[in-house]
C-alpha positions as a Markdown table, in Angstrom:
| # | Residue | x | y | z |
|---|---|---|---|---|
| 1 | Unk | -31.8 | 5.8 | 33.2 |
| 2 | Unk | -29.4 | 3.3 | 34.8 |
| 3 | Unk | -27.1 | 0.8 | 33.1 |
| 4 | Unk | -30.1 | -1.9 | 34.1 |
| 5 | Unk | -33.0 | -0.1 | 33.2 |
| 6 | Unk | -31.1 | 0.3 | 29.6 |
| 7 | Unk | -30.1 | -3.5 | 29.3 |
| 8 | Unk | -33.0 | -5.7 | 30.9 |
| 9 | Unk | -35.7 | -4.8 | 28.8 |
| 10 | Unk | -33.4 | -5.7 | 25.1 |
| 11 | Unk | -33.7 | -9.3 | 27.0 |
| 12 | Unk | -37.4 | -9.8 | 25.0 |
| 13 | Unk | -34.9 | -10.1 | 22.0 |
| 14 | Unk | -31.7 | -11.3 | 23.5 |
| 15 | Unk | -30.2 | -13.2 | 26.1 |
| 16 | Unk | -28.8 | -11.6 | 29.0 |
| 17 | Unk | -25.6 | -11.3 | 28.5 |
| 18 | Unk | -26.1 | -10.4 | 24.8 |
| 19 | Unk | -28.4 | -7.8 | 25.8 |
| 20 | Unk | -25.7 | -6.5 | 28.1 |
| 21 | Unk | -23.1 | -6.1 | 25.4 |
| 22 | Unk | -25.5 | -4.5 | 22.9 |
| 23 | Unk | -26.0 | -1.8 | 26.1 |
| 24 | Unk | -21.8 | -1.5 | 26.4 |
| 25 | Unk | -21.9 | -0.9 | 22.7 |
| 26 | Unk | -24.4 | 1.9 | 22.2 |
| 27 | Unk | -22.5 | 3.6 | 25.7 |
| 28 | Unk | -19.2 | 3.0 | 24.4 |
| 29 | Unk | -19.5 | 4.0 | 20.7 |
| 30 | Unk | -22.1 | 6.2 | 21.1 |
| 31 | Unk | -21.5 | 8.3 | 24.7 |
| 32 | Unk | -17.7 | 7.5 | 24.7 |
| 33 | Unk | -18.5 | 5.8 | 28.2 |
| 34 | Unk | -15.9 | 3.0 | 29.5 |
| 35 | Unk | -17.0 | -0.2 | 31.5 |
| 36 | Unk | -15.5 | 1.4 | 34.6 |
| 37 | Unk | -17.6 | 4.4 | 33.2 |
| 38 | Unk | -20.5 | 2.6 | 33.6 |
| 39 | Unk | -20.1 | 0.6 | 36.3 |
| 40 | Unk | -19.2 | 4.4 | 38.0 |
| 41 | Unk | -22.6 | 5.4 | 37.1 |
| 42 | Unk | -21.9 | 7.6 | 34.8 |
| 43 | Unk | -24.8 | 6.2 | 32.2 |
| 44 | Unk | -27.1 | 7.9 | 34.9 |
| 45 | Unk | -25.7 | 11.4 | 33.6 |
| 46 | Unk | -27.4 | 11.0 | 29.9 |
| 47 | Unk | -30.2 | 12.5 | 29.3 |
| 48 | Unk | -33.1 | 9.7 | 28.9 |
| 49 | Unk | -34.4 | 12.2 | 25.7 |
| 50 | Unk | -31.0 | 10.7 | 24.2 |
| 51 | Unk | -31.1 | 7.1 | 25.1 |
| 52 | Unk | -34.7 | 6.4 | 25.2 |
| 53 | Unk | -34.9 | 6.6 | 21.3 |
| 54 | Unk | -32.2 | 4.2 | 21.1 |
| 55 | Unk | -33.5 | 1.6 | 23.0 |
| 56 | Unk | -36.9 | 1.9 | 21.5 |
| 57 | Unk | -34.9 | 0.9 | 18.1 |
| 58 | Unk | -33.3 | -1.6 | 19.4 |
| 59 | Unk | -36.5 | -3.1 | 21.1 |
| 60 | Unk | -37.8 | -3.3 | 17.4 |
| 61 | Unk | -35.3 | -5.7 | 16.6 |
| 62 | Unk | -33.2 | -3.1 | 14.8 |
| 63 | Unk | -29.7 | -4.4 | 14.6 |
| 64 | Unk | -27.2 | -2.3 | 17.3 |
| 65 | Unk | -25.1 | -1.3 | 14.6 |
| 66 | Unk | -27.9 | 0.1 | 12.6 |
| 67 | Unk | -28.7 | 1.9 | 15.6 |
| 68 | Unk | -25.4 | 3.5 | 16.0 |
| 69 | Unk | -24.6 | 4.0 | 12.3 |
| 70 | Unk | -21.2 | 1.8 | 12.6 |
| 71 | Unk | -19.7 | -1.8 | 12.7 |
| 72 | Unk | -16.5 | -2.7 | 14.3 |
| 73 | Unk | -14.7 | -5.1 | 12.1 |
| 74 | Unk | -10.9 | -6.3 | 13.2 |
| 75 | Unk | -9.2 | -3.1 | 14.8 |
| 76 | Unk | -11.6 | -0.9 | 12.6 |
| 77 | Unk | -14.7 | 0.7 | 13.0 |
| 78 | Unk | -16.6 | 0.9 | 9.8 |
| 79 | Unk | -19.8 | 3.2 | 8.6 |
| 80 | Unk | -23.0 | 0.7 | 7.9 |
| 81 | Unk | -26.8 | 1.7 | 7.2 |
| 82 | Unk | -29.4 | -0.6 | 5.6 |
| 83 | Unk | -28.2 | -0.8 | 2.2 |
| 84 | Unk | -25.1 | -3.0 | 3.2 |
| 85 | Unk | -24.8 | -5.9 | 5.3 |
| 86 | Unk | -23.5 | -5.5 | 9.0 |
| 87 | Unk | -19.2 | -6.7 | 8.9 |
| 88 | Unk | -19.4 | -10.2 | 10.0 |
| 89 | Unk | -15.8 | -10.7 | 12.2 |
| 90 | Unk | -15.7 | -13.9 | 10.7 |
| 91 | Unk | -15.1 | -12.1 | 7.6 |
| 92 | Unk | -12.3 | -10.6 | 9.0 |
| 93 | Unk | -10.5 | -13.8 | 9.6 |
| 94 | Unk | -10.7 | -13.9 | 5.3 |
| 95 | Unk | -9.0 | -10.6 | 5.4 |
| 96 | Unk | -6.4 | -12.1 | 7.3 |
| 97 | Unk | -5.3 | -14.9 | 5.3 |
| 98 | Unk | -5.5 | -12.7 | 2.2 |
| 99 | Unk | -3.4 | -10.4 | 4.0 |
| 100 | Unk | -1.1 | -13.2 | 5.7 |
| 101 | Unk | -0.2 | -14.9 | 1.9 |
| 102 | Unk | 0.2 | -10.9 | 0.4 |
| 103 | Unk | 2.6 | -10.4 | 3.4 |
| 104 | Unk | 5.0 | -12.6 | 2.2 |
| 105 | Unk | 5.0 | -11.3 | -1.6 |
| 106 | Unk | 8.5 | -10.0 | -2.3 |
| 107 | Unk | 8.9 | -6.5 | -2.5 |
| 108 | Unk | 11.2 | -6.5 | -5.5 |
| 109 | Unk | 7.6 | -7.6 | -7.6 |
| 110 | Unk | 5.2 | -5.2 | -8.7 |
| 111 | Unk | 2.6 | -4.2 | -6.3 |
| 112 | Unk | -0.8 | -6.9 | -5.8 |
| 113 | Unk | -3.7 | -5.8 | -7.6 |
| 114 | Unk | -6.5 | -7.0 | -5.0 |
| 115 | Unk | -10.8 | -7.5 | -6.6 |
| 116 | Unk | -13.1 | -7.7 | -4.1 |
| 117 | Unk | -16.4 | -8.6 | -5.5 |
| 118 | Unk | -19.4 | -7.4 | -3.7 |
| 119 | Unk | -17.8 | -4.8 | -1.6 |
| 120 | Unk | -20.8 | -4.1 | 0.4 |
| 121 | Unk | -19.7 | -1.2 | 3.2 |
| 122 | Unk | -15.9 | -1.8 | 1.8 |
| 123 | Unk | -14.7 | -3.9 | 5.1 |
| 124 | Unk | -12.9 | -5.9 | 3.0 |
| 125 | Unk | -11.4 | -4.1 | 0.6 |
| 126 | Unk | -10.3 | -1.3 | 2.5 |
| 127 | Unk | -9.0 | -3.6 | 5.5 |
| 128 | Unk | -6.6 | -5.1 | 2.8 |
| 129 | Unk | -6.1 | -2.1 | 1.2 |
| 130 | Unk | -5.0 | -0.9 | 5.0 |
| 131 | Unk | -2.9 | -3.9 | 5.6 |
| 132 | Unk | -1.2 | -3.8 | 2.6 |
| 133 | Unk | -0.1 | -0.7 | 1.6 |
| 134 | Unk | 1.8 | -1.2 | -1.7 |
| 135 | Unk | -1.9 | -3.1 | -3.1 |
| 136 | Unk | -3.8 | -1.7 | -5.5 |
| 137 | Unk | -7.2 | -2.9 | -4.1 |
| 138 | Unk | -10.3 | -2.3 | -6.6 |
| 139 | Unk | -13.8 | -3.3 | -5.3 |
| 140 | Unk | -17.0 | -3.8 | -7.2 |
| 141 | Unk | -20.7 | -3.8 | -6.3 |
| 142 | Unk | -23.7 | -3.5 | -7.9 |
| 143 | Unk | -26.0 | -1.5 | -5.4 |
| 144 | Unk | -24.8 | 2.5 | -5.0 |
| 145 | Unk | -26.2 | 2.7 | -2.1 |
| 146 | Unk | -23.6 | 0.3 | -0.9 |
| 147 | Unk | -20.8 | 2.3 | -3.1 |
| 148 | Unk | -21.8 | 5.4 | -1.2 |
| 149 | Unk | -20.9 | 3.8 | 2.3 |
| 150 | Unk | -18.0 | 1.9 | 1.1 |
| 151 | Unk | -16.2 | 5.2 | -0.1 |
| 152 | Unk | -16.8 | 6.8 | 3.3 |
| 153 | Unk | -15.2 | 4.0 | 4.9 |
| 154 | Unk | -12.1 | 4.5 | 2.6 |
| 155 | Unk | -12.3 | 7.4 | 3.5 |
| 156 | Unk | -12.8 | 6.9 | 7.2 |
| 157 | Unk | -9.8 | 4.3 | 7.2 |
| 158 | Unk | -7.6 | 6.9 | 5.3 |
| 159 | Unk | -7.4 | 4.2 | 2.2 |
| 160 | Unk | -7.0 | 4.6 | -1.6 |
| 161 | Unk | -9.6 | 1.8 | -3.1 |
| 162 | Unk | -11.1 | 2.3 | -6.7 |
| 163 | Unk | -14.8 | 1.7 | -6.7 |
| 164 | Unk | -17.2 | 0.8 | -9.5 |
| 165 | Unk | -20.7 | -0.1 | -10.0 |
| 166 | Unk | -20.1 | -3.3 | -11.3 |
| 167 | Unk | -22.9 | -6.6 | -11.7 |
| 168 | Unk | -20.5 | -9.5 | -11.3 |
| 169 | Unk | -22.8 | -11.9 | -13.5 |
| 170 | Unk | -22.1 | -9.1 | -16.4 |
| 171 | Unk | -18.3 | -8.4 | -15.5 |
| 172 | Unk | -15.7 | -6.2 | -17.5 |
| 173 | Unk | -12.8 | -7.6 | -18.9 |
| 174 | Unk | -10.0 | -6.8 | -16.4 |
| 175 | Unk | -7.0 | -8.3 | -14.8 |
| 176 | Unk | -5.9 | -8.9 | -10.7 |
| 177 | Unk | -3.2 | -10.6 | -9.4 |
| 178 | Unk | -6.1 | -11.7 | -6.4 |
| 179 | Unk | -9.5 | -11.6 | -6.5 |
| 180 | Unk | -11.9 | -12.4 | -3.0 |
| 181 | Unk | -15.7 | -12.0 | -2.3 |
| 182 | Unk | -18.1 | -12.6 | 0.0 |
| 183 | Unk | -20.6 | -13.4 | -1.9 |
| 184 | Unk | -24.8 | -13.8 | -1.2 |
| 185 | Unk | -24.8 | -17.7 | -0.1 |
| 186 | Unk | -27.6 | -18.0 | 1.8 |
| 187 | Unk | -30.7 | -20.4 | 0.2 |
| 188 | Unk | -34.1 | -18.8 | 0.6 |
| 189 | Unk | -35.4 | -21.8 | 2.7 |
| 190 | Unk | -32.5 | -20.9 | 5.4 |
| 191 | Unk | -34.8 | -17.8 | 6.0 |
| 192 | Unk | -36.8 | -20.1 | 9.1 |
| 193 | Unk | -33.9 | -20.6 | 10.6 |
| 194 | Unk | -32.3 | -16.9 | 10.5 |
| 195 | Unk | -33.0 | -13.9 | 13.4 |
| 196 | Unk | -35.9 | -11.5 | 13.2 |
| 197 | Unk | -33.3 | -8.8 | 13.1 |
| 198 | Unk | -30.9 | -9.5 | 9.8 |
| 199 | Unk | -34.5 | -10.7 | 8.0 |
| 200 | Unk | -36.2 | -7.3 | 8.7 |
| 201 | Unk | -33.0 | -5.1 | 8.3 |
| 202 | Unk | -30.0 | -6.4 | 6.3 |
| 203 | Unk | -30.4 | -6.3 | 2.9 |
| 204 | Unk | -32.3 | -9.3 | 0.8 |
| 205 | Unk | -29.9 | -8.9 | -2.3 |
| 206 | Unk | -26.6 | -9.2 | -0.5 |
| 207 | Unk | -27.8 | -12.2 | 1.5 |
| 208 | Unk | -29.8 | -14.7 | -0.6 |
| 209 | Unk | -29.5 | -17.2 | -3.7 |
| 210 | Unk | -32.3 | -19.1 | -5.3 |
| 211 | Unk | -32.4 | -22.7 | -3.9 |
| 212 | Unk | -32.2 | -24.2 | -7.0 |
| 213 | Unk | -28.6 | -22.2 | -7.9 |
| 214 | Unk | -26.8 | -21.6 | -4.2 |
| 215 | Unk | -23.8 | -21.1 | -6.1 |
| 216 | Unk | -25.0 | -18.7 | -8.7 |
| 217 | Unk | -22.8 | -16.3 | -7.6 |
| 218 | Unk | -19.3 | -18.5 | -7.0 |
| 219 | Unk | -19.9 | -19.8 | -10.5 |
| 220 | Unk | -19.7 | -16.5 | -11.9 |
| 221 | Unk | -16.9 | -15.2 | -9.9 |
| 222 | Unk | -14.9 | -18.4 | -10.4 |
| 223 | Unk | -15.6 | -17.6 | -14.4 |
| 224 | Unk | -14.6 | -14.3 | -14.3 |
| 225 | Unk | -11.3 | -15.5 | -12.3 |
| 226 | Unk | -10.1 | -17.8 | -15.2 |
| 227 | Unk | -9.8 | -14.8 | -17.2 |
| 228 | Unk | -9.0 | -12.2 | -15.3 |
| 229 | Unk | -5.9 | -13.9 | -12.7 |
| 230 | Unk | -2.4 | -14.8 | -14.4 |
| 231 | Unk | -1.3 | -18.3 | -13.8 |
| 232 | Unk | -1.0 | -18.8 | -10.6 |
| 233 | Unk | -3.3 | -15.9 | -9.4 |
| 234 | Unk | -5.4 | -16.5 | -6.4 |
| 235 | Unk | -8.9 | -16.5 | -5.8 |
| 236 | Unk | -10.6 | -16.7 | -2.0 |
| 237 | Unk | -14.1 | -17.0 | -1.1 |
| 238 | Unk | -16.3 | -16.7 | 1.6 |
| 239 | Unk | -18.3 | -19.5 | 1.6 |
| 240 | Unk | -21.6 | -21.2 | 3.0 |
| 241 | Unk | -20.6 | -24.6 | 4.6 |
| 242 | Unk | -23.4 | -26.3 | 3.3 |
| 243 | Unk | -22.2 | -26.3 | 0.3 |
| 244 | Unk | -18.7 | -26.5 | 0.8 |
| 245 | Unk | -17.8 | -29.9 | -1.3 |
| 246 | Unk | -19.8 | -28.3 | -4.0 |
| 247 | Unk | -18.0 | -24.8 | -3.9 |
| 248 | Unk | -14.4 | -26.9 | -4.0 |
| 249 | Unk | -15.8 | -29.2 | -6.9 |
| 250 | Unk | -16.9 | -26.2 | -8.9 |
| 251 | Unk | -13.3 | -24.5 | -8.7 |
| 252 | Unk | -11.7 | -27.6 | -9.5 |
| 253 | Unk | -13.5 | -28.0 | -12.7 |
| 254 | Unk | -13.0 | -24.6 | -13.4 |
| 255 | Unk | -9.4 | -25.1 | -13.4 |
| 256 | Unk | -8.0 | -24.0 | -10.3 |
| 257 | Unk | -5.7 | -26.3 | -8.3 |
| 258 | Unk | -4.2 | -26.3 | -4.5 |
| 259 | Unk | -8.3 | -25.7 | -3.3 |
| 260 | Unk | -7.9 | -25.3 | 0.4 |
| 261 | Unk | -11.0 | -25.0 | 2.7 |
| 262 | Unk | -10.8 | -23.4 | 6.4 |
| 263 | Unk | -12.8 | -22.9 | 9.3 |
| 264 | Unk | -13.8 | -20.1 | 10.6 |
| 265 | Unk | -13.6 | -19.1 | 15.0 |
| 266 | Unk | -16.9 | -20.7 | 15.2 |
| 267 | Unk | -15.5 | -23.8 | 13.6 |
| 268 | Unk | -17.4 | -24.1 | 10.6 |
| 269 | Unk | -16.3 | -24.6 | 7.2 |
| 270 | Unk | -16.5 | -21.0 | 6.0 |
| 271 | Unk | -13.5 | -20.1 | 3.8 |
| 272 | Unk | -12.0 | -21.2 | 0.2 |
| 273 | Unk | -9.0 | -20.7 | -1.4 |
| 274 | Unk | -7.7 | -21.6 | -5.0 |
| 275 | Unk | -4.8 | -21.2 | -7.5 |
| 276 | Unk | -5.3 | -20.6 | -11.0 |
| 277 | Unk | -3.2 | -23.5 | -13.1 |
């Protein structure tokens, strides 16, 4: 099977040159193959037994990192399956601030302790635990299947991060110097609007709030923040921009100060941060 006669038929599903880069990805991270590879002909040399099966997953709207059994996510590659969402890379660009603040934390003070709340496959909580060494990262989730993934991807990223099977809305009493989730935000009338392929595949309970509570799960978090951070501690979200006014309003009244919202490569509103008083 050519390069062509891999990528034209995905373009039922996808544009063409989305369909082209979900073909690069299953050669590259599945077949070790190169663009040059490719373009060399060397896609011509696997068996069609191999990528047949493949494509026939992909042509049933089965998300390519499904398919392949990992996510790239910042300069790492991460282990997903069904029971955790796919590592969005906006969600890398929370990572990064958490990181860029952490950075600057003297190194004569004790060493961060880091929540992440809803681990999911662990992308953020072993990224920050990668970035930033002297943290103490813990991350919580209440599905074990998810658990089970995340603690292959600590292991995959050579990490120390202390997992628990945790329900945030029935939290126990703890203490971190930073806590930061990505929470479910998505409203279930937002499902007409979203692809066939995160509706069929990506799991329902990491994705979606009632629509008469889309912050059901920020409320929590922030709740569990006022008594878990010190003065001063800091809390980040990922957020849905829809309710972005909301999501600052609700930390305000909770007590937090210095509420700063950023947007995301894709220039939405898609990021919170805020300081315990």
């Amino acid at each position: 099977m050519t390069y062509e006669q891999f990528w034209q038929p995905l373009t039922t599903l996808y544009d063409a040159a989305e369909a082209r880069a979900v073909a690069r990805m299953v050669l590259e991270l599945r077949f070790g193959l190169t663009m040059t590879d490719v373009l060399c002909g060397q896609a011509e040399r696997i068996p069609d037994a191999e990528l047949r099966p493949l494509q026939h997953r992909l042509l049933q709207g089965e998300p390519v990192q499904y398919v392949l059994g990992v996510a790239e996510f910042g300069p790492r590659t991460f282990a997903v399956g069904p029971g955790v969402l796919i590592p969005r890379p906006e969600t890398y660009e929370l990572c990064q601030w958490v990181a860029a603040d952490l950075s600057t934390t003297d190194a004569q003070r004790p060493a961060p302790t880091i929540l992440d709340v809803g681990t999911g496959s662990g992308c953020i909580a072993c990224t920050l635990a990668a970035e930033l060494p002297r943290a103490r990262v813990t991350a919580w989730d209440v599905s074990a299947e998810a658990l089970t993934i995340a603690r292959q991807n600590a292991k995959r990223a050579h990490v120390l991060v202390s997992f628990a099977q945790v329900d945030v809305l029935a939290p126990p009493p703890s203490s971190f110097d930073v806590i930061v989730s990505n929470p479910p935000y998505i409203c279930e009338r937002e499902k007409a609007a979203m692809q066939r392929n995160v509706l069929d595949y990506e799991p329902h309970l990491a994705l979606f709030v009632p629509d008469d509570d889309p912050l059901l799960f920020y409320r929590a978090i922030a709740r569990y923040a006022v008594k878990a951070l010190p003065r001063g501690g800091s809390l980040y979200f990922e957020i849905n921009s829809l309710y972005a006014r909301q999501t600052e309003e609700l930390l305000r009244q909770a007590g937090f100060t210095q509420i700063e919202t950023r947007r995301d490569q894709f220039d939405r509103e898609r990021f919170t941060k805020a300081i315990l008083q």
